[in-house]
TORDO-795635 format. One line per field, with one value per residue: residue in three letters; x, y, z of N, C-alpha, C in turn; residue number from 1. Coordinates in Angstrom, 3 decimals, decimal comma, padded with zeros to 6 digits, always signed. Layout:
! TORDO-795635
residu: c(ALA ...)
nxx: c(X ...)
nyy: c(Y ...)
nzz: c(Z ...)
caxx: c(X ...)
cayy: c(Y ...)
cazz: c(Z ...)
cxx: c(X ...)
cyy: c(Y ...)
czz: c(Z ...)
num: c(NUM ...)
This chain:
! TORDO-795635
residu: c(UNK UNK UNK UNK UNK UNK UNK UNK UNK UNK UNK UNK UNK UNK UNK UNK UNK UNK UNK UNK UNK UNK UNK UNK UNK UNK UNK UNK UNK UNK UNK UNK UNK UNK UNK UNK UNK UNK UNK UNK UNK UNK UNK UNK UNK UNK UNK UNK UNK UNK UNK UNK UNK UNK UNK UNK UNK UNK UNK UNK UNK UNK UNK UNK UNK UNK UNK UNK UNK UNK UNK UNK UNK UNK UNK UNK UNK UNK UNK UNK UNK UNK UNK UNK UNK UNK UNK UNK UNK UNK UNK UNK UNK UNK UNK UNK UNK UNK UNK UNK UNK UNK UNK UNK UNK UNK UNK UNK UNK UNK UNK UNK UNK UNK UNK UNK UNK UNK UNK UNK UNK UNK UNK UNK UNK UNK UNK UNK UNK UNK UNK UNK UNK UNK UNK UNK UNK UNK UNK UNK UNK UNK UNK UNK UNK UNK UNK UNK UNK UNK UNK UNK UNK UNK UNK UNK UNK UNK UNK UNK UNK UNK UNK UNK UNK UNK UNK UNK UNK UNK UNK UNK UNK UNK UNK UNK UNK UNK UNK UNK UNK UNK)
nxx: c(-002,966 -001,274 +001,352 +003,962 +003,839 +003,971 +006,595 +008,216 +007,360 +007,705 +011,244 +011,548 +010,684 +012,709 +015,499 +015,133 +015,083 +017,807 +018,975 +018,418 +019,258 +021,902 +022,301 +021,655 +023,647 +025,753 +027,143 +024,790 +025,828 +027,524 +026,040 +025,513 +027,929 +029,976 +032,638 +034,408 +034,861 +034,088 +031,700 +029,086 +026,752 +025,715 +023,217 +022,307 +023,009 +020,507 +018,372 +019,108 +017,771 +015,443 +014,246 +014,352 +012,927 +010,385 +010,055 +009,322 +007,333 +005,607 +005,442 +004,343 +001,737 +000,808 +000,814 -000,347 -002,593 -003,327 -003,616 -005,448 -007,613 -008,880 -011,302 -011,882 -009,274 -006,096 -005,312 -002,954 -000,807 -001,760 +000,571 +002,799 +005,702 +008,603 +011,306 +014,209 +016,453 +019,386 +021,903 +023,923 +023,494 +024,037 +027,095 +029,807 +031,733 +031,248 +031,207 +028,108 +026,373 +024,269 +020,694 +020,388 +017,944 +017,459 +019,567 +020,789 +020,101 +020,771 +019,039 +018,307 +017,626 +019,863 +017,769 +014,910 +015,247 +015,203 +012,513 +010,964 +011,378 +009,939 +007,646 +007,401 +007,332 +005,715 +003,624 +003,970 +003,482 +000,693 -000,155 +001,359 -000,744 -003,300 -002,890 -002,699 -002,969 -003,320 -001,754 +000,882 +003,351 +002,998 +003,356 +005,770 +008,793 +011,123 +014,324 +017,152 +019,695 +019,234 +017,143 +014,173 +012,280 +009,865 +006,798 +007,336 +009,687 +010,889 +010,022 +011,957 +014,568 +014,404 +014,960 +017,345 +018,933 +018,811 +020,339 +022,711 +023,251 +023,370 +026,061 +026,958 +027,062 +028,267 +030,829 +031,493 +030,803 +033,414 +034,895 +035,081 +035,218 +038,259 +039,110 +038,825 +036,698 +034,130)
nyy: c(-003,076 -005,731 -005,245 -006,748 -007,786 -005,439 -004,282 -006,159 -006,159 -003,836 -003,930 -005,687 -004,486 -001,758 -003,604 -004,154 -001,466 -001,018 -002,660 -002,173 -000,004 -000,591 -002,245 +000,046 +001,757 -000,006 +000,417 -000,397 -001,851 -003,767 -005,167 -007,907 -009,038 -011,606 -011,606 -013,285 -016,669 -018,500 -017,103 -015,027 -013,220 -010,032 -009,950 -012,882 -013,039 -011,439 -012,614 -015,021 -014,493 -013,902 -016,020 -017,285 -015,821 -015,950 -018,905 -018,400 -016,734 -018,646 -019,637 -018,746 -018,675 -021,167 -021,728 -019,780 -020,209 -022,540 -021,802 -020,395 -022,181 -023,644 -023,907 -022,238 -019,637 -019,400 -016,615 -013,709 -012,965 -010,241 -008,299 -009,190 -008,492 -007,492 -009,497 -010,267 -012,944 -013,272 -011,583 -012,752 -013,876 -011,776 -011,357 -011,769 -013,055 -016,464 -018,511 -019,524 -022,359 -022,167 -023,571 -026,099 -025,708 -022,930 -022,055 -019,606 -019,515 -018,052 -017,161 -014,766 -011,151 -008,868 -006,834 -007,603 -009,818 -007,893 -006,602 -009,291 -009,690 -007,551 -008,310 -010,635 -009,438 -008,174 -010,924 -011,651 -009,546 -009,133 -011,951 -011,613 -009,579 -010,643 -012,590 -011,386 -010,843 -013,417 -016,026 -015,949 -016,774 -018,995 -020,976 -022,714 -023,356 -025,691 -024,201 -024,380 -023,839 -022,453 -024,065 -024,759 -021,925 -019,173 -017,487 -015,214 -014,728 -016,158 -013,610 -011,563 -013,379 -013,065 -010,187 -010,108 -011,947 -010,378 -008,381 -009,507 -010,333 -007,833 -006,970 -008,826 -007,782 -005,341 -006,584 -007,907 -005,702 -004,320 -006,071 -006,137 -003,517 -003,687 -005,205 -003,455 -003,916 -002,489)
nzz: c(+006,674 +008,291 +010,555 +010,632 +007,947 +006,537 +006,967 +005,897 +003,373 +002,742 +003,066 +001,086 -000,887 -000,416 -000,575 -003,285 -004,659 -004,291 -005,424 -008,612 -008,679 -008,779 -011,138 -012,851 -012,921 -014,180 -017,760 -020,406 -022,529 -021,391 -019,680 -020,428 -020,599 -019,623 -016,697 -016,469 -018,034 -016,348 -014,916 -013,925 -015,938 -015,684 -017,093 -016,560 -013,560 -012,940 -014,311 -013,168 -010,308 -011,046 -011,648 -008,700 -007,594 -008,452 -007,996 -004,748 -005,443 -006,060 -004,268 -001,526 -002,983 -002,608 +000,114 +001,534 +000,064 +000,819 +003,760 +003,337 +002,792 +004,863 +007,329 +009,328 +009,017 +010,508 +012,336 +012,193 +015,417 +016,953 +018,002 +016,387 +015,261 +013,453 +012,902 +011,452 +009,776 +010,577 +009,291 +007,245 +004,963 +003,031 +003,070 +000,415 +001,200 +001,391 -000,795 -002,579 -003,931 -006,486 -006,762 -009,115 -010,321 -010,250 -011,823 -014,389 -017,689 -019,730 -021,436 -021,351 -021,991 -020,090 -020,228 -020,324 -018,161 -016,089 -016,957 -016,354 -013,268 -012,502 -013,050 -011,492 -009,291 -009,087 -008,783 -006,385 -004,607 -004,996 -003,999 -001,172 -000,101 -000,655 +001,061 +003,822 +007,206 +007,651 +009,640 +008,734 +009,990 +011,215 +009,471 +007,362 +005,372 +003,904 +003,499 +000,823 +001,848 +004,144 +006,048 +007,655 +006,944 +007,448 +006,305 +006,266 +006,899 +004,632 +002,958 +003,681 +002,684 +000,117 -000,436 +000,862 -000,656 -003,176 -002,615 -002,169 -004,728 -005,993 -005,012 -005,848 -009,200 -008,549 -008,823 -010,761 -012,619 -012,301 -012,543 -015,443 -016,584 -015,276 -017,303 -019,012 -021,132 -022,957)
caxx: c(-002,043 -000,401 +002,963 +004,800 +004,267 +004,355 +007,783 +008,947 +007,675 +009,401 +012,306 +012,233 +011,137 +014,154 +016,539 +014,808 +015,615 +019,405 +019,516 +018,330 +020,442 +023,587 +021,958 +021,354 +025,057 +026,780 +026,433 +023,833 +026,121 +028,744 +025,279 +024,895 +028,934 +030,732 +034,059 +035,156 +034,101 +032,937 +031,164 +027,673 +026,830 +024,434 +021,818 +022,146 +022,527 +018,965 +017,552 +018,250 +016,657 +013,963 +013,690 +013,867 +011,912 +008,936 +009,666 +008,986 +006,079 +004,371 +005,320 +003,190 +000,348 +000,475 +001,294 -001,207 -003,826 -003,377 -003,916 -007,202 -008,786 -009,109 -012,270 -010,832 -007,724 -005,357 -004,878 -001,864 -001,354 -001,786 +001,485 +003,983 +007,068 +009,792 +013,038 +015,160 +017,321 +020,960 +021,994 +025,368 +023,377 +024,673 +028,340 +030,166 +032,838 +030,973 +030,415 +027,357 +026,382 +022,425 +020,314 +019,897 +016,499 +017,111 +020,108 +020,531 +020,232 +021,024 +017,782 +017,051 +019,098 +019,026 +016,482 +013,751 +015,296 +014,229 +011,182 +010,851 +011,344 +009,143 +006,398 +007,637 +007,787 +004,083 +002,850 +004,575 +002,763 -000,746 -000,237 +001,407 -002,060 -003,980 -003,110 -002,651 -003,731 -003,252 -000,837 +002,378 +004,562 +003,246 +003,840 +007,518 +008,745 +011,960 +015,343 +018,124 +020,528 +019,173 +016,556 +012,442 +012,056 +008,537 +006,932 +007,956 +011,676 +011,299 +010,101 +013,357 +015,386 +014,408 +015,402 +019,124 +019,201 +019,074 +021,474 +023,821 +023,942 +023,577 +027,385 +028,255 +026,749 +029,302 +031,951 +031,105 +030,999 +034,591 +036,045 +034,662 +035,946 +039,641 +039,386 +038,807 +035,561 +033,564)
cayy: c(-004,169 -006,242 -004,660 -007,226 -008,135 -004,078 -004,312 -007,374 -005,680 -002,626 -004,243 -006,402 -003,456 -001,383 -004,025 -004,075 -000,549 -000,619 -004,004 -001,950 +000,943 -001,004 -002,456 +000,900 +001,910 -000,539 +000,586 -001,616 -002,681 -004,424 -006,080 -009,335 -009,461 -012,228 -011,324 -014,374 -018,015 -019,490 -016,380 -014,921 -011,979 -008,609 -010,291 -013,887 -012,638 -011,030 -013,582 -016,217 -013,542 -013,614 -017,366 -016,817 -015,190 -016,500 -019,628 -017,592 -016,217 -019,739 -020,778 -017,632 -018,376 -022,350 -021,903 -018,795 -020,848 -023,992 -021,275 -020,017 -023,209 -023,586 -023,244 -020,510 -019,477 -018,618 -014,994 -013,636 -011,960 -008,441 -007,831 -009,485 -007,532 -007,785 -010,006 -011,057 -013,535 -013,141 -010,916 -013,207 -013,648 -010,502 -011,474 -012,630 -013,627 -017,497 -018,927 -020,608 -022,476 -022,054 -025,089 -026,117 -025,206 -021,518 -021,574 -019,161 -020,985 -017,439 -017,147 -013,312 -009,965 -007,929 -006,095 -008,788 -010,150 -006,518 -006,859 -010,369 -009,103 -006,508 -008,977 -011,927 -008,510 -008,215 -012,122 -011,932 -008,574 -009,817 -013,013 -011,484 -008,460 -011,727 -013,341 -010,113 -010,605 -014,805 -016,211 -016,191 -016,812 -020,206 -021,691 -023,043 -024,594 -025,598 -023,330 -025,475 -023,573 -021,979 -024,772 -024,144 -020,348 -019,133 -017,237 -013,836 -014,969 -015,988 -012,515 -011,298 -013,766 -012,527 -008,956 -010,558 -012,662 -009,264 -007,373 -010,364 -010,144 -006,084 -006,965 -009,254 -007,044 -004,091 -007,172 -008,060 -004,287 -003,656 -007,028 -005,570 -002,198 -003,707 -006,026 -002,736 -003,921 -001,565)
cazz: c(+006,456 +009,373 +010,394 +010,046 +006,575 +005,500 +007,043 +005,036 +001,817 +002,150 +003,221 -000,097 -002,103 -000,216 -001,825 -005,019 -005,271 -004,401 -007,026 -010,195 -008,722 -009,139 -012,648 -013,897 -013,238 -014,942 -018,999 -021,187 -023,337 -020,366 -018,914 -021,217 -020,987 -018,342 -016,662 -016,903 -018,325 -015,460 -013,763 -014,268 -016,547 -015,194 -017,618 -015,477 -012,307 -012,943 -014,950 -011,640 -009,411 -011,398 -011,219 -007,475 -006,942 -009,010 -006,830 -003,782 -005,508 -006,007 -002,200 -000,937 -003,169 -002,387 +001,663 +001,933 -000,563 +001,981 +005,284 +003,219 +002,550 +006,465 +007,785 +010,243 +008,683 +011,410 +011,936 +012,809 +015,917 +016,115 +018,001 +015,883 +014,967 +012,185 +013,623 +010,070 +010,105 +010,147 +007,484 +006,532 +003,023 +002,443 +002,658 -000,342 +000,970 +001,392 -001,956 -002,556 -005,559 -007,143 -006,820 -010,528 -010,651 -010,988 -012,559 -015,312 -018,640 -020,406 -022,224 -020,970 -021,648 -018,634 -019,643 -020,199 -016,642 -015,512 -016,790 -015,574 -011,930 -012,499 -013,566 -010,285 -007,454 -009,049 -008,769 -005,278 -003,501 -004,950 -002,958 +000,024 +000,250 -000,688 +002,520 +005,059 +008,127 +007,548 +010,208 +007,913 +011,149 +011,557 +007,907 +007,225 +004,005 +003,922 +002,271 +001,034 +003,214 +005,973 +006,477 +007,657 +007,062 +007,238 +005,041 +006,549 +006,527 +002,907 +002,122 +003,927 +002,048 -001,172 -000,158 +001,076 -001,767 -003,731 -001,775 -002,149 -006,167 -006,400 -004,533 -006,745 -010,097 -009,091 -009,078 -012,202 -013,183 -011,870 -013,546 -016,591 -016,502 -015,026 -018,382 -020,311 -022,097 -023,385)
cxx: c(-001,356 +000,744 +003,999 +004,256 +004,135 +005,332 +008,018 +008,613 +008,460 +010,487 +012,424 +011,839 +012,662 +015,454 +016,607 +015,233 +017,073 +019,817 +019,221 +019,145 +021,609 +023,375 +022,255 +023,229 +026,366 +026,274 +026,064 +025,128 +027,146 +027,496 +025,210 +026,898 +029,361 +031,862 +034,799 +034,419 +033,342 +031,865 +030,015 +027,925 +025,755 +023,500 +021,300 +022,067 +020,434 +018,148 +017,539 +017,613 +015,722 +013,624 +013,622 +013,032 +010,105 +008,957 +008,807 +007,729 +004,675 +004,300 +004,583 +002,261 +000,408 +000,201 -000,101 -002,649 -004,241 -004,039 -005,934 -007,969 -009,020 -010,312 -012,523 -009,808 -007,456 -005,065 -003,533 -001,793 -000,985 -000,361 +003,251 +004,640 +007,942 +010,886 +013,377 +016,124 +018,765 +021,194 +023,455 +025,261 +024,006 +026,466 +028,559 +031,221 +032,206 +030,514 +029,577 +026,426 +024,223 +021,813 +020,347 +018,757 +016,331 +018,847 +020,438 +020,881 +020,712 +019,902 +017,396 +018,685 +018,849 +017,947 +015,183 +014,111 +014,547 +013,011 +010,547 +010,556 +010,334 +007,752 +006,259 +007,200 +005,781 +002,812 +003,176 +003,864 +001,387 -000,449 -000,616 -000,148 -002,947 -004,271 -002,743 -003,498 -003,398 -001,973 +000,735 +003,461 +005,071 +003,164 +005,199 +007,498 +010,393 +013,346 +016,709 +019,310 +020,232 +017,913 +015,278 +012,936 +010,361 +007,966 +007,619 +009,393 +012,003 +011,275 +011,827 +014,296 +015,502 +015,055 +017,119 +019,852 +019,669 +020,333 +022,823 +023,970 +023,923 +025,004 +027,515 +027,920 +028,327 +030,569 +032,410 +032,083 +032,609 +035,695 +035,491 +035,579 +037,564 +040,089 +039,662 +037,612 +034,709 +032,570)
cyy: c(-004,508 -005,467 -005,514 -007,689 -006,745 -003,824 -005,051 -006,552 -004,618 -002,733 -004,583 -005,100 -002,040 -002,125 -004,183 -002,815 -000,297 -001,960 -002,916 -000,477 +000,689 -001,846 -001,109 +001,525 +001,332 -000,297 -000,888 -002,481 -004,147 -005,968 -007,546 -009,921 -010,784 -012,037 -011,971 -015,755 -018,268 -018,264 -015,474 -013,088 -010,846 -009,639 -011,754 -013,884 -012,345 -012,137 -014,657 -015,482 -013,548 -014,900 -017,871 -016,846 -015,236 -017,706 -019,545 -016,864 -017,833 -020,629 -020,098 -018,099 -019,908 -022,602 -020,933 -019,899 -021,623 -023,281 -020,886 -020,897 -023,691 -023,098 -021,670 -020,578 -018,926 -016,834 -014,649 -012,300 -010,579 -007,664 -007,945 -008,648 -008,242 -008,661 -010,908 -011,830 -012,652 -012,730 -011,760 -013,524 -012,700 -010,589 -012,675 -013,689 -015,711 -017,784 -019,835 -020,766 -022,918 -023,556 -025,129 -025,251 -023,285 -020,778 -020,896 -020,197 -019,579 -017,216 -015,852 -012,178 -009,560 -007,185 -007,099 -009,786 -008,796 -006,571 -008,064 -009,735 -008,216 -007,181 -010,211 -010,834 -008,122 -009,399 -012,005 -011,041 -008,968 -010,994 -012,606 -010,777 -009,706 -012,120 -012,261 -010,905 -012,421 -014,973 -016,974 -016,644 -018,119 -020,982 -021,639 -023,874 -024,436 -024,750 -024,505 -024,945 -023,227 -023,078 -023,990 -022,735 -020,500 -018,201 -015,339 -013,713 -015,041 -014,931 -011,900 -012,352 -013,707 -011,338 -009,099 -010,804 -011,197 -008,579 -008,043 -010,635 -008,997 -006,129 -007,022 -008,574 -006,284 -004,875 -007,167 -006,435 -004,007 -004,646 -006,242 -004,272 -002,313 -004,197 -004,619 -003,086 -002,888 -001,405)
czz: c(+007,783 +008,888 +010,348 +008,243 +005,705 +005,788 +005,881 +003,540 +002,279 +002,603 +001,557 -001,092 -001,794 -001,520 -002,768 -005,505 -005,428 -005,824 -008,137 -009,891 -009,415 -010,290 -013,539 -013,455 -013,928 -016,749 -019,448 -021,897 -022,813 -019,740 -019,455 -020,865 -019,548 -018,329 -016,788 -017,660 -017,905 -014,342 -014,554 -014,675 -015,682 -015,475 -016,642 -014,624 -012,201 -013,489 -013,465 -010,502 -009,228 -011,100 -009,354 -007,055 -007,263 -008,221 -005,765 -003,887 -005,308 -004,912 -001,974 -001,378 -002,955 -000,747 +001,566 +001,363 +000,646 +003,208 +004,847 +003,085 +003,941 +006,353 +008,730 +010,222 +009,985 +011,264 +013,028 +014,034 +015,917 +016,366 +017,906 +015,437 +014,280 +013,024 +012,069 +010,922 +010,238 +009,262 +007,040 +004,860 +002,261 +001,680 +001,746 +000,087 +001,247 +000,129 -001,972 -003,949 -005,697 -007,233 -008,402 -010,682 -010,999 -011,213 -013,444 -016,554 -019,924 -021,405 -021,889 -021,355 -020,475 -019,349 -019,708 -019,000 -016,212 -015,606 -016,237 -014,445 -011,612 -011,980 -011,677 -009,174 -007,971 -008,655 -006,860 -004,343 -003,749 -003,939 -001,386 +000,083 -000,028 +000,821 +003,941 +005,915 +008,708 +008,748 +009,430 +008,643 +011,569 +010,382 +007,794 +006,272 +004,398 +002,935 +002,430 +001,540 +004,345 +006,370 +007,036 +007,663 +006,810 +006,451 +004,834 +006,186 +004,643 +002,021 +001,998 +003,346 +000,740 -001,382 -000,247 +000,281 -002,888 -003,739 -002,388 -003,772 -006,407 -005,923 -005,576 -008,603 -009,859 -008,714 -010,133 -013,251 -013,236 -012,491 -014,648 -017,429 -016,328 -016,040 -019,424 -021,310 -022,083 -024,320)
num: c(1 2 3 4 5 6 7 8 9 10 11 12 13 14 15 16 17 18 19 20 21 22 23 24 25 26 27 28 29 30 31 32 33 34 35 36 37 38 39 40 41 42 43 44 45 46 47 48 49 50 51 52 53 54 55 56 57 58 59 60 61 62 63 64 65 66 67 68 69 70 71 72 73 74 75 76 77 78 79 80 81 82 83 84 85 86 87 88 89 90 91 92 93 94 95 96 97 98 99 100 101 102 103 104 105 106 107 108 109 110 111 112 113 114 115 116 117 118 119 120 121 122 123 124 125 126 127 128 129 130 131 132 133 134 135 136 137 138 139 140 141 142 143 144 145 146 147 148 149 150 151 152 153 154 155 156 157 158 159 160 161 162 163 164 165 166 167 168 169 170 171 172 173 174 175 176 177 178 179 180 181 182)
């Protein structure tokens, strides 16, 4: 496998593991709850994750498809190296609001988001091992905040993206707990 794109996965499977960390610590029964009105439950958080990230799965296999129908797909070269963006995805303190499109619509508990994710971090590594080797570096689609990312970056912004609701989960968790629900 190219090293950069066996970085980028186990970066995004890294943050996949600290996300269902800070899932599996908050109890089941708190996950479907919201701390407040207007603010997203465990089960929504995950559920737009999942819609995420199935996005992100059908850019890889449309961008990679597009590099393979090339007569000589580009190959990427051999001594590319990992550079992520800017980790400020990470911080909450900037609120930023979900395009519609993968809004939660509340249609999943967490655990059928879990399994969702399960099912998207599976449509998403077939792709990427699909296109190994493909020049992923020079494909760019646009993100509606950080603008062209390519497809390496988008892995790493799935990972961020993660990171940046496993925060706001043990927010959630801690309004929850300060409410006293149970």
């Amino acid at each position: 496998m190219h090293p950069r794109l066996a970085a980028v996965i186990d970066y995004a499977d890294r943050a996949r593991t600290e996300l269902m960390a800070t899932v599996d610590a908050v109890p089941e029964p708190l996950r479907e709850a919201r701390p407040t009105e207007d603010a997203w439950s465990v089960a929504e958080i995950l559920e737009h994750l999942y819609l995420v990230e199935r996005g992100v799965a059908k850019l890889v296999a449309l961008k990679a498809g597009e590099l393979q129908t090339q007569p000589a797909p580009p190959q990427e070269a051999p001594e590319m190296v990992p550079v992520p963006l800017a980790r400020f995805m990470v911080d909450r303190t900037t609120r930023v609001l979900a395009p519609e499109r993968v809004v939660p619509r509340g249609e999943m508990s967490a655990a059928e988001a879990c399994a969702a994710l399960l099912q998207t971090r599976g449509m998403l590594l077939d792709q990427l091992h699909t296109a190994d080797g493909l020049a992923l570096s020079g494909v760019s689609h646009p993100h509606p905040i950080f603008g062209p990312l390519d497809l390496y970056e988008w892995i790493y912004m799935t990972g961020w993206h993660e990171l940046r609701h496993a925060e706001q989960i043990r927010e959630v968790a801690d309004q929850l707990a300060a409410h006293g629900s149970s």
